[in-house]
C-alpha positions as CSV (number, residue, x, y, z in Angstrom):
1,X,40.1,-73.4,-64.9
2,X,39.5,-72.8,-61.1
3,X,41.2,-70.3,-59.3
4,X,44.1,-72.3,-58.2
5,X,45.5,-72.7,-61.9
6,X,45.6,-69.5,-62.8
7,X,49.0,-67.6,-63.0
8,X,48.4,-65.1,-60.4
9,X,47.5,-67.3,-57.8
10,X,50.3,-69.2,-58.6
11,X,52.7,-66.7,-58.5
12,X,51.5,-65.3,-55.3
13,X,51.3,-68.9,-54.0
14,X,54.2,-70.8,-55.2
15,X,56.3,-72.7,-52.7
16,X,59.6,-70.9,-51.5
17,X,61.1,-74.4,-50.3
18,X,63.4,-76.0,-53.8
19,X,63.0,-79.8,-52.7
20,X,58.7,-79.7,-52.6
21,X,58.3,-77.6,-55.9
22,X,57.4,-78.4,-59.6
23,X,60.1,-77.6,-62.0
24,X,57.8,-77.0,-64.6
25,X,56.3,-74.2,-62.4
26,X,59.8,-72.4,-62.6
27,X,59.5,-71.0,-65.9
28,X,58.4,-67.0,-65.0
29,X,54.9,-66.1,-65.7
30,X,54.3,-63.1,-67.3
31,X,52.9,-60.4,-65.7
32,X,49.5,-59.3,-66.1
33,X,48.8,-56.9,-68.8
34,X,47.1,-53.3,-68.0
35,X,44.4,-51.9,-69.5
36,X,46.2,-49.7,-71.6
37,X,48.5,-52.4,-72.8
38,X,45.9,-54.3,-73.7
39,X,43.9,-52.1,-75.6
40,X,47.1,-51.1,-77.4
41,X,48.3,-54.8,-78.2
42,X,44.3,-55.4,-79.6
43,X,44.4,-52.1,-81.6
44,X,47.7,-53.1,-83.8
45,X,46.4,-56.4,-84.3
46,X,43.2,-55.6,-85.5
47,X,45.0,-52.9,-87.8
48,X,47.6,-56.1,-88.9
49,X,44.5,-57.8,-90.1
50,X,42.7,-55.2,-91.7
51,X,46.3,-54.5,-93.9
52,X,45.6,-58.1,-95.5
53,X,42.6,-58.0,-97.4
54,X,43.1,-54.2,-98.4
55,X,46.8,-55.0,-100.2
56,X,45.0,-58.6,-101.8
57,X,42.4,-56.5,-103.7
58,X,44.9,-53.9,-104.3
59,X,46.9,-56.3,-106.1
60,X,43.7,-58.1,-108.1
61,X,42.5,-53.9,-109.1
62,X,46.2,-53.5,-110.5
63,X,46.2,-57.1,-112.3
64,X,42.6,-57.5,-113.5
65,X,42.9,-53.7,-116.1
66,X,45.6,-54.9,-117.9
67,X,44.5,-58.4,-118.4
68,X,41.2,-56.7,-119.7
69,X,43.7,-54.4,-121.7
70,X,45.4,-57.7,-123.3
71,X,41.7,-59.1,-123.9
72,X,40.7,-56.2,-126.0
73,X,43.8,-56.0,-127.7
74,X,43.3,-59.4,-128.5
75,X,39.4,-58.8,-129.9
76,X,41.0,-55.9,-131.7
77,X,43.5,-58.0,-133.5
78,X,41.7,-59.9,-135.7
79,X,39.2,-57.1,-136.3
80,X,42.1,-55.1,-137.4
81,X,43.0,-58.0,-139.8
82,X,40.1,-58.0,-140.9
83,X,39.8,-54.9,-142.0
84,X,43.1,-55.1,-143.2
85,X,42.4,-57.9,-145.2
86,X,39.2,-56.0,-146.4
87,X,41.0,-53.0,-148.0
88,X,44.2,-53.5,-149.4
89,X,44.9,-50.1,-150.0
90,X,45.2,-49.2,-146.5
91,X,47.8,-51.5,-145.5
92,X,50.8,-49.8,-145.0
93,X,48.9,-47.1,-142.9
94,X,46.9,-50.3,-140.6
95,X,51.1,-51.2,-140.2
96,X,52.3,-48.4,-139.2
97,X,48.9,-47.8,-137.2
98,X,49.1,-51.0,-135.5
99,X,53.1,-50.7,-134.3
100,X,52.3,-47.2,-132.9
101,X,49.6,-48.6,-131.1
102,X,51.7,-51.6,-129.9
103,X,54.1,-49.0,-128.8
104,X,51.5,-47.3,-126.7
105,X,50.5,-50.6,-125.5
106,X,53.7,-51.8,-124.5
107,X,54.7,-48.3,-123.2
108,X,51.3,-48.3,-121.1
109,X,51.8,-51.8,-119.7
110,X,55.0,-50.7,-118.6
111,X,53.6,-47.6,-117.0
112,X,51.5,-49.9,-114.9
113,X,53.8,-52.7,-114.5
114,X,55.8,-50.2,-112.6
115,X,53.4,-48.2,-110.5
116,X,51.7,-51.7,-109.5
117,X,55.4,-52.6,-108.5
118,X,56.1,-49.7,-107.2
119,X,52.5,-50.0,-104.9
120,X,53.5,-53.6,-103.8
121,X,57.0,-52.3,-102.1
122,X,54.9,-49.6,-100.8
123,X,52.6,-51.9,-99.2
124,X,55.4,-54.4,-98.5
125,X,57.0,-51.9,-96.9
126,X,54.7,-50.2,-95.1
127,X,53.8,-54.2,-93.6
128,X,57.4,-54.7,-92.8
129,X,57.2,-51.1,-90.5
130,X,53.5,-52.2,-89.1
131,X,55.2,-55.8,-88.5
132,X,58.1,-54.1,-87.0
133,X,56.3,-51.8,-84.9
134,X,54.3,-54.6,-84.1
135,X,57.1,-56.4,-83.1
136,X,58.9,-53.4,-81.2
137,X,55.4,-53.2,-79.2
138,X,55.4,-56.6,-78.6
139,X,58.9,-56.4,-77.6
140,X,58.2,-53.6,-75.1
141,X,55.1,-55.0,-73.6
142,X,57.3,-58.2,-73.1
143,X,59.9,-55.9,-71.2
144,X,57.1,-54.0,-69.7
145,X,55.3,-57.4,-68.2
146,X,59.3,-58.5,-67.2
147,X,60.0,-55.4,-65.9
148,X,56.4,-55.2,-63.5
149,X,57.2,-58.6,-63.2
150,X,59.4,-57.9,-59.9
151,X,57.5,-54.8,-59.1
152,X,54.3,-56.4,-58.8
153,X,54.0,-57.0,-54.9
154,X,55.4,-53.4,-54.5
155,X,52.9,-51.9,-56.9
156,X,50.3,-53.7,-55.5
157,X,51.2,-52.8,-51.6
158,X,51.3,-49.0,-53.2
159,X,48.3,-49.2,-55.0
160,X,46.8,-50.7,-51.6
161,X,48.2,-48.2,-49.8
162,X,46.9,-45.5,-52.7
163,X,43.9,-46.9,-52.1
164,X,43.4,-47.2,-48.8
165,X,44.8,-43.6,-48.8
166,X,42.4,-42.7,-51.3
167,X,39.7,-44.3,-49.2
168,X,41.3,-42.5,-46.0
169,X,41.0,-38.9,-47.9
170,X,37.8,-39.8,-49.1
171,X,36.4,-40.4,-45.7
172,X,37.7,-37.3,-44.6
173,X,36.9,-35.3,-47.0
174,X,33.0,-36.9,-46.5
175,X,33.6,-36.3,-42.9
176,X,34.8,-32.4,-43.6
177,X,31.9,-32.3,-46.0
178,X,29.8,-33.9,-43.4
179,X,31.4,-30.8,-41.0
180,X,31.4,-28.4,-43.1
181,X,27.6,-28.8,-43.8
182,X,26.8,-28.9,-40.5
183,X,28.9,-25.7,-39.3
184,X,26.6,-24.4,-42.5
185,X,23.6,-25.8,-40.7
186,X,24.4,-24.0,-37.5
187,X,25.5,-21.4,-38.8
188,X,22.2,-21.1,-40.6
189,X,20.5,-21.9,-37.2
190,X,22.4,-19.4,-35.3
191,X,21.3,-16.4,-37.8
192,X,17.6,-17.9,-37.8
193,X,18.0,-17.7,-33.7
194,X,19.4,-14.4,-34.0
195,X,16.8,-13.0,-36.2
196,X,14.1,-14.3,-34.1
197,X,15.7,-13.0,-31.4
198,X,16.3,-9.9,-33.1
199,X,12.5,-9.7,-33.9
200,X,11.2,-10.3,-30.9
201,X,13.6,-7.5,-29.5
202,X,12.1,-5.4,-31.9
203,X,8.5,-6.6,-31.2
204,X,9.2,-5.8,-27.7
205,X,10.6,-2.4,-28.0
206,X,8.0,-1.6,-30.1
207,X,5.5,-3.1,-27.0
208,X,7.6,-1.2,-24.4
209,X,7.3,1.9,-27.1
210,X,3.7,1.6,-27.1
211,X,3.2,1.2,-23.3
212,X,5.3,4.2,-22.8
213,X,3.2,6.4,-25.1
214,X,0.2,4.7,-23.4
215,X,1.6,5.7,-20.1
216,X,2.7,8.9,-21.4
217,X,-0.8,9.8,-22.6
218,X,-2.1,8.7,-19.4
219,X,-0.1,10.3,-17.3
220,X,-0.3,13.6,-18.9
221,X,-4.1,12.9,-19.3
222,X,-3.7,12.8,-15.6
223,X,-1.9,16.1,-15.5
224,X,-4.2,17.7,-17.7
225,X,-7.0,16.3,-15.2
226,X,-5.3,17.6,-12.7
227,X,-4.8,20.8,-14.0
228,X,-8.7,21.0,-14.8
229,X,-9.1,20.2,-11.4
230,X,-6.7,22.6,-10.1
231,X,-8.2,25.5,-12.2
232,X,-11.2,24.8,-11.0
233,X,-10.6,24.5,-7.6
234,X,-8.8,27.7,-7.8
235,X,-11.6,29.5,-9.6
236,X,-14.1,27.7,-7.0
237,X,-11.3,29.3,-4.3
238,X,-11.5,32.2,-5.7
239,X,-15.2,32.5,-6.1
240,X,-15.3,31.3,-2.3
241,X,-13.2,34.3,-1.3
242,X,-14.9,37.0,-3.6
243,X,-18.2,36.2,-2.2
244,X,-16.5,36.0,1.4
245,X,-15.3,39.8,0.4
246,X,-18.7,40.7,-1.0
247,X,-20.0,39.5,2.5
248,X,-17.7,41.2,4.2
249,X,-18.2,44.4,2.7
250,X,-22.2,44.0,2.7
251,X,-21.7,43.2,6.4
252,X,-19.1,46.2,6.8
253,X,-21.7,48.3,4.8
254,X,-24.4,46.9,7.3
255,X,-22.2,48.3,10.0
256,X,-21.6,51.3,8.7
257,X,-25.3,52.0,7.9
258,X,-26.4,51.3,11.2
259,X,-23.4,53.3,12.6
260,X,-24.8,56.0,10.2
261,X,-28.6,55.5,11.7
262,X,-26.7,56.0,15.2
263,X,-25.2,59.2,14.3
264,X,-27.3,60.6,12.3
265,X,-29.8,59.9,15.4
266,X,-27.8,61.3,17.9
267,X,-26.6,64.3,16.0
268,X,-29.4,65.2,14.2
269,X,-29.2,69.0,14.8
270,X,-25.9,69.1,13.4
271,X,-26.4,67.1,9.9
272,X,-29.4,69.5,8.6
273,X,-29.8,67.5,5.2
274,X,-30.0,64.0,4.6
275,X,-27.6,64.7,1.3
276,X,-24.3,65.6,3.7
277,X,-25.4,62.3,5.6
278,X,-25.1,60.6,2.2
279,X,-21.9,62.0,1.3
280,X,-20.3,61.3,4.3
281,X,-21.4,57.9,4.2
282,X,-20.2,57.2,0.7
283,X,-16.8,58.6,1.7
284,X,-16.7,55.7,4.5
285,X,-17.4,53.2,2.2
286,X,-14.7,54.5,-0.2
287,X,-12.0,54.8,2.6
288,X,-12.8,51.1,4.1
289,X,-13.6,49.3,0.4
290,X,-10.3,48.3,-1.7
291,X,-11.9,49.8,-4.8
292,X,-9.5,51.9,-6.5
293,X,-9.7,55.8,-6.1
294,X,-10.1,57.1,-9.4
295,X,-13.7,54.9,-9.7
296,X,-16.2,56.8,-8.6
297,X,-20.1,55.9,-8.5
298,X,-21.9,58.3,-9.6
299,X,-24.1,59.1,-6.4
300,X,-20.5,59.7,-4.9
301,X,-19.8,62.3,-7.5
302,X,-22.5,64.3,-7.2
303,X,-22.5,63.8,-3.5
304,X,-19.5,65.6,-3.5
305,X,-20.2,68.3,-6.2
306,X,-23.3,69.1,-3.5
307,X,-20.4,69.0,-0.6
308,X,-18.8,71.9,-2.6
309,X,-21.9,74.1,-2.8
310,X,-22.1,77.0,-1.1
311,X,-24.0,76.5,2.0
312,X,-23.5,73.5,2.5
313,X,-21.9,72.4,6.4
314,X,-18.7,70.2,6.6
315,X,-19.1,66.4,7.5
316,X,-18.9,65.0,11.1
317,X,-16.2,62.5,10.4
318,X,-12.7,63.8,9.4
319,X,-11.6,62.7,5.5
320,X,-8.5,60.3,5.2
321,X,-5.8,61.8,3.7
322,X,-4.3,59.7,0.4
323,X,-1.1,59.2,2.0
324,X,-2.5,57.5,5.0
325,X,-5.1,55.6,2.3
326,X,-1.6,54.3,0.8
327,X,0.1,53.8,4.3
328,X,-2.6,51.9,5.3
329,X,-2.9,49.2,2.1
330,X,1.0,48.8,2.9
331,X,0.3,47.9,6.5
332,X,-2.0,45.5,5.4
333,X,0.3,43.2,3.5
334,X,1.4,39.9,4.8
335,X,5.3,39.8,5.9
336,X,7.8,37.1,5.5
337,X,10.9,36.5,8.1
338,X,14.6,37.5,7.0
339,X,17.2,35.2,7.6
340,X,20.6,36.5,6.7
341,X,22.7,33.5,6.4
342,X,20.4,32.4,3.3
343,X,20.5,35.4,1.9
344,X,24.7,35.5,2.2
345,X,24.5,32.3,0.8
346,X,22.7,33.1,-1.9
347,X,25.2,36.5,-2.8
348,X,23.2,38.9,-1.7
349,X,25.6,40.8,-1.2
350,X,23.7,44.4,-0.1
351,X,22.3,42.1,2.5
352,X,24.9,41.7,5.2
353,X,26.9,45.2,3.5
354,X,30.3,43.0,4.0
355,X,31.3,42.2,0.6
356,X,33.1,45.1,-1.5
357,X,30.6,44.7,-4.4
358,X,27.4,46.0,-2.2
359,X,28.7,49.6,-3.5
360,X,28.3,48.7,-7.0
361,X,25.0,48.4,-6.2
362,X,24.9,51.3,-4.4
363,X,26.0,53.2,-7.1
364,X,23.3,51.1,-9.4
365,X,20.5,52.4,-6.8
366,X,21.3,56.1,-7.0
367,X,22.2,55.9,-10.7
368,X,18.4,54.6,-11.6
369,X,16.6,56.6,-9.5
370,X,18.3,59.6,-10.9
371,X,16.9,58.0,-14.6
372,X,13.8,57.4,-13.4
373,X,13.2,60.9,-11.8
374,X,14.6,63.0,-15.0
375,X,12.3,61.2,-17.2
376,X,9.0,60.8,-14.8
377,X,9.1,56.3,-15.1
378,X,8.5,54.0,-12.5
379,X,8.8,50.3,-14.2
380,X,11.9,48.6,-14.9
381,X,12.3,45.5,-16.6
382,X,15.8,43.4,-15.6
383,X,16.4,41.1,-18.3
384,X,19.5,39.4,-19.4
385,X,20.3,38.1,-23.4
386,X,20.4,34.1,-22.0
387,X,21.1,32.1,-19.4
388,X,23.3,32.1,-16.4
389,X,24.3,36.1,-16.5
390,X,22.8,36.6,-13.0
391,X,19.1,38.8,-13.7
392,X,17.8,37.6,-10.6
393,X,20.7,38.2,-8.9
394,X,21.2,42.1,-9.6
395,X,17.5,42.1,-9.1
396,X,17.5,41.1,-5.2
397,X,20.6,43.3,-4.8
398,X,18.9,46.5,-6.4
399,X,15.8,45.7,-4.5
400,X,17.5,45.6,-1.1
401,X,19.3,48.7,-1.8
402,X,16.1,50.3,-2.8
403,X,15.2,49.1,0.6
404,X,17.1,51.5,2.3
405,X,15.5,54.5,0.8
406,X,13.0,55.6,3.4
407,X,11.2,57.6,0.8
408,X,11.3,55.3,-1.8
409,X,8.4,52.5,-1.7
410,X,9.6,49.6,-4.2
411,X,8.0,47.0,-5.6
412,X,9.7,43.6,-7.1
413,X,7.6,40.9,-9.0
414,X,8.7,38.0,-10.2
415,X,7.9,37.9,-13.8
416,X,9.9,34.8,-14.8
417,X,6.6,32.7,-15.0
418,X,8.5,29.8,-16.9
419,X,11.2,29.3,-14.4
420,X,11.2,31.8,-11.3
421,X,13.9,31.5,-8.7
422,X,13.5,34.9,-6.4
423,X,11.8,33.3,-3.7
424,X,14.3,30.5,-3.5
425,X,16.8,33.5,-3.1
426,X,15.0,35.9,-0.7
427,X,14.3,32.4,1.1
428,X,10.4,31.9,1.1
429,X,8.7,28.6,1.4
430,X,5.0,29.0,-0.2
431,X,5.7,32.5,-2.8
432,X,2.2,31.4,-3.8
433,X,1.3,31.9,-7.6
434,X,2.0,35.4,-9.6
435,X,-0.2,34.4,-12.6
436,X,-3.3,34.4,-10.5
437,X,-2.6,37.9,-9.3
438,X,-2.0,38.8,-13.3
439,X,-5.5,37.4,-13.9
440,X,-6.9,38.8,-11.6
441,X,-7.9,36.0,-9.8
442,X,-5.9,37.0,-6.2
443,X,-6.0,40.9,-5.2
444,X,-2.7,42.3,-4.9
445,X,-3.0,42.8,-1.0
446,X,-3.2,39.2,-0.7
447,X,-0.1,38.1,-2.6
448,X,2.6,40.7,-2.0
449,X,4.6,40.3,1.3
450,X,7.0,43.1,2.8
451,X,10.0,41.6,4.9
452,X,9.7,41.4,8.6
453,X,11.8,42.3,11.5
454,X,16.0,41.4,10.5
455,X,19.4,42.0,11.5
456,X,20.5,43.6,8.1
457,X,18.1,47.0,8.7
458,X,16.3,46.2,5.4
459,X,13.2,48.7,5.4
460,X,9.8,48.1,5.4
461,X,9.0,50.2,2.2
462,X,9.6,47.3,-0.4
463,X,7.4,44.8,-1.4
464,X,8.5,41.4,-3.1
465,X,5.6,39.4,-5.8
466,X,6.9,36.0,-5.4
467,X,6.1,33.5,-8.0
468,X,6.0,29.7,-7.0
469,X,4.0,27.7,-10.0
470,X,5.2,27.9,-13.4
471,X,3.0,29.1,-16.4
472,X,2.8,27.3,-19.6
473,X,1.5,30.7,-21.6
474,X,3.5,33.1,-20.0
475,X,4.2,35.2,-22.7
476,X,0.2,35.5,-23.6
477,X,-0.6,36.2,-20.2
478,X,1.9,38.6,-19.9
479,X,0.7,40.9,-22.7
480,X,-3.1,40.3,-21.8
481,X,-5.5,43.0,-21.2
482,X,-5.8,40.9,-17.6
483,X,-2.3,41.8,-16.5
484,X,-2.2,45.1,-17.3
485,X,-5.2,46.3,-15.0
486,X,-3.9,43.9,-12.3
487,X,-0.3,45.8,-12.4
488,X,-2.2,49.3,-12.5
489,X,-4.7,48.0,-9.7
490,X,-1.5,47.4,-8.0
491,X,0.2,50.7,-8.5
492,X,-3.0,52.4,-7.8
493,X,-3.0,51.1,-4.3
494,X,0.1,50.5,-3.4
495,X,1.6,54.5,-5.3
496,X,5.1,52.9,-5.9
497,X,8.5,55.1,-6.8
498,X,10.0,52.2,-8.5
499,X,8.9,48.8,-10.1
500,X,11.3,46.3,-10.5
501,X,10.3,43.1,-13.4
502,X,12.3,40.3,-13.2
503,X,11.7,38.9,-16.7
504,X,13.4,36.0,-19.2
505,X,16.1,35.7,-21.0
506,X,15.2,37.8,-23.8
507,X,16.8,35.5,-26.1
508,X,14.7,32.8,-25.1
509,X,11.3,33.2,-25.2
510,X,9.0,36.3,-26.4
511,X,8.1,37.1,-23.1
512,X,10.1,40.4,-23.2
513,X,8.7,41.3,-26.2
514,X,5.3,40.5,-25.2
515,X,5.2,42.9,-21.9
516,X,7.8,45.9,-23.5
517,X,4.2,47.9,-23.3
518,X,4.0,47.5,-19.7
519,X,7.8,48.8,-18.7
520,X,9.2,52.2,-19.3
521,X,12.9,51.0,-19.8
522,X,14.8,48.1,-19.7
523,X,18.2,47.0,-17.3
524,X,20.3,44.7,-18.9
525,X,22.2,42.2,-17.0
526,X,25.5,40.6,-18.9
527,X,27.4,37.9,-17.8
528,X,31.3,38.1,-18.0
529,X,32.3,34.9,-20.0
530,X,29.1,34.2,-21.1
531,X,27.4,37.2,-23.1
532,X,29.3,38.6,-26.7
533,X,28.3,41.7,-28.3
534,X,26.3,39.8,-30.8
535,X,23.7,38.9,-28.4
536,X,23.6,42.5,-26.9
537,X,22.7,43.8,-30.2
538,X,20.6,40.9,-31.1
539,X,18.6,41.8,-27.7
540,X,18.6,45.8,-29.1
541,X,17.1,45.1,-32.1
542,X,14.6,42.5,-30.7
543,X,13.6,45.7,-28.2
544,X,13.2,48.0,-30.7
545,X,14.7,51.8,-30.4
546,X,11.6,52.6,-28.9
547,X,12.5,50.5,-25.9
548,X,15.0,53.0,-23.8
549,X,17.9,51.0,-22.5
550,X,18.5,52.8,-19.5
551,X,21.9,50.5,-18.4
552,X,24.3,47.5,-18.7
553,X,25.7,45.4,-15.5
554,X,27.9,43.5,-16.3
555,X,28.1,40.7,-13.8
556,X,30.7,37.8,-12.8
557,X,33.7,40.4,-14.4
558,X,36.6,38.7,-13.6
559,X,40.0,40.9,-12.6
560,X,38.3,43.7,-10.9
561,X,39.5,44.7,-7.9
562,X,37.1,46.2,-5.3
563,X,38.6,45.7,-2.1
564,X,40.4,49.0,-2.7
565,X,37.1,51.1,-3.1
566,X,36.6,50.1,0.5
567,X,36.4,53.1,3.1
């Protein structure tokens, strides 16, 4: 059969024109049967024929016992007659005997004529329901194949159209799949970009990290270097200028001596002993040497326990008094000039006298010295409990007030070694370094400057330690054996009334703490707003109560009202 004779090309192909086509081709043609259908249809008649065979033997099993049952009734028979025949005494009983046993046979072939009867209408029925089913299937698949019949060329446009949408979804669901895997891909690329990137960020970093330590290292390497270099060029500066002063006094000493030779020729009547010439030449040498008075060499001592024996004339050149030896070490210190619009800009207000609050410290001058007289002290430490509360401030004020006291001589060194700011307030350019004069490296007369002529009749008798290079150790140079002699080679010379010490906060570093041996009392600066009674007690018990407090200002109070203490 080619492909032309079969019933679905027909039926797609058949002519539509009713004078060209074959009536015999009218008759419908039934539709094709589905898979299921056609399983179904093969399923019931393969069960139809399977039903056959089963109810044939069926029949023969139900036949075939009772015609063995009427054989060996049969064989029985005439062995029962026999016997019979053989005893005639047991006749009547054989009878009887053989009727029951007809009965039984009769009644047993009727059992099983019925139950083989009743087996066959089973079966017969059960057939006539399988054949009717059968039928009824038949008759549906019939009505099916009618009924998709017509439907066909719609089905068939669906199921195109299922399939082509099926195809259509499957292609995009590919294609989404296809997207979908490559948003994963990119995605995936994207985080391995970003951790690469994020990695070499961090390897960077790290890079930049390590160059900065390098750098770091290096640069305070440097600073150490130049530190070292520093120190040493100080020290070599300072070694420069104490063998310049040994020099100078040898030379001075040379002079003296040969002025000594001149005298003592020339007025050799007059100095009978060579001892007074001795004396008096030692007492040169004292007055014009920077050594401090109460060292005394030995040949000077006894020179002068000789001077005070009886006898003995007086020397040819007058003695210096102490007070000129003290007026003259003043007159040797450098001076600075005094420019009063820095110092108004910078508050100070006992400066200028025009501000109101220049009597506070007024009353702040007179107040002190009254402390410092009752109880015999000199050095006061101004200190505040932290930051900001204005120490240097009341310092500068006090010490210009002081200034004023013609019979006062007052002395104000900046102490603050970690951060100093009173030469930025009196207004000095080059303060010069306060730790060196601690050490003992610069003399006192060669750091400490008085102020010069000014407009604001600041005296002469105050002199200002300015501090210009901050100290890394302040607090263990402060409480070295170093400092101490430098501040009593200082008050040796110079005889101060009163020494002010611009220290720390005390708060903040031990620096208080480490000098409270080398002050007699302590002025504590608070700043309105700032300090809380905490911190005053906090600085009290970080004193001790063996440190006197001698007073409180209390600075930046707001709601006072001074103009109307004015005169």
């Amino acid at each position: 059969m080619n492909m032309i004779e079969r019933r679905k090309f027909r039926r797609r192909n058949r002519p539509l024109d009713e004078d060209t086509h074959d009536p015999q081709n009218d008759a419908p043609i039934p539709p094709l049967e589905t898979r299921e259908e056609r399983l179904a249809r093969r399923n019931a008649e393969a069960d139809a024929e399977a039903s056959l065979p089963a109810q044939h033997d069926e029949i023969t099993a139900e036949t075939e016992p009772t015609a063995a049952a009427q054989a060996a009734e049969t064989d029985a028979s005439p062995k029962a007659d026999t016997e019979t025949e053989s005893d005639p005494a047991a006749e009547p009983q054989t009878a009887e005997r053989d009727a029951q046993y007809a009965a039984i046979r009769e009644a047993e072939k009727a059992r099983r004529t019925d139950q083989a009867r009743k087996a066959l209408e089973t079966r017969r029925a059960t057939a006539a329901r399988a054949a009717l089913e059968a039928r009824r299937a038949q008759e549906a698949l019939q009505a099916k194949r009618d009924r998709l019949a017509g439907e066909d060329h719609a089905a068939k446009e669906q199921l195109l159209t299922q399939e082509a949408q099926a195809a259509e979804e499957h292609r995009l669901a590919q294609e989404a799949q296809a997207a979908e895997e490559q948003r994963l891909a990119q995605e995936a690329q994207a985080a391995e970009e970003q951790r690469l990137a994020q990695e070499a960020q961090a390897a960077e970093e790290q890079r930049l990290a390590q160059e900065a330590q390098a750098a770091e290292e290096q640069r305070l390497a440097q600073e150490a270097q130049a530190a070292e270099e520093q120190r040493l060029a100080q020290e070599a500066q300072a070694a420069e200028e104490q063998r310049l002063a040994q020099e100078a006094q040898a030379a001075e000493e040379q002079r003296l001596a040969r002025r000594l030779r001149e005298t003592d020729e020339s007025r050799r009547d007059e100095m009978p002993s060579v001892r007074t010439a001795r004396s008096t030449e030692a007492k040169l040498r004292k007055i014009l040497t920077t050594e401090p008075r109460n060292e005394q060499p030995a040949s000077q001592a006894a020179d002068d326990q000789d001077e005070q024996q009886p006898g003995a004339k007086p020397s040819a050149f007058p003695l210096v008094s102490v007070e000129d030896e003290i007026r003259r070490n003043w007159d040797c210190l450098g001076r600075f000039s005094v420019d009063a619009g820095h110092l108004e800009r910078n508050r100070i207000v006992t400066a200028g006298r025009d501000d109101p609050a220049h009597a506070a410290f007024d009353v702040l001058r007179t107040r002190l010295l009254q402390a410092l007289s009752e109880r015999g002290w000199k050095r006061v430490a101004v200190t505040s409990p932290s930051q900001g509360c204005g120490k240097t401030f009341t310092a500068a004020n006090l010490a210009i007030s002081l200034s004023r006291q013609q019979n006062c001589r007052t002395l104000l060194l900046d102490c603050d070694l970690r951060r100093p700011t009173l030469h930025k307030v009196i207004g000095v350019d080059a303060p010069g370094s306060m730790g060196d004069v601690l050490r003992g490296r610069t003399f006192p007369e060669q750091h400490l400057l008085r102020m010069g002529e000014n407009s604001i009749h600041a005296g002469d008798s105050i002199a200002f330690g300015f501090n210009g290079v901050a100290e890394p150790y302040a607090s263990e140079l402060l409480q070295s054996p170093e400092a101490a002699a430098a501040l009593d080679r200082m008050e040796d010379m110079f005889k101060p009334d009163v020494v002010l010490f611009d220290l720390p906060p005390a708060l903040y570093y031990d620096d208080v703490i480490a000098f409270k041996a080398r002050f007699d009392g302590v002025l504590l600066v608070l700043g309105g707003g700032l300090s809380t009674p905490k911190e005053v007690r906090e600085v009290e018990r970080r004193m001790g109560e063996d440190t006197p407090l001698l007073g409180t200002v209390l600075n930046k109070a707001e709601g006072t009202t001074l103009s109307k203490y004015t005169y």
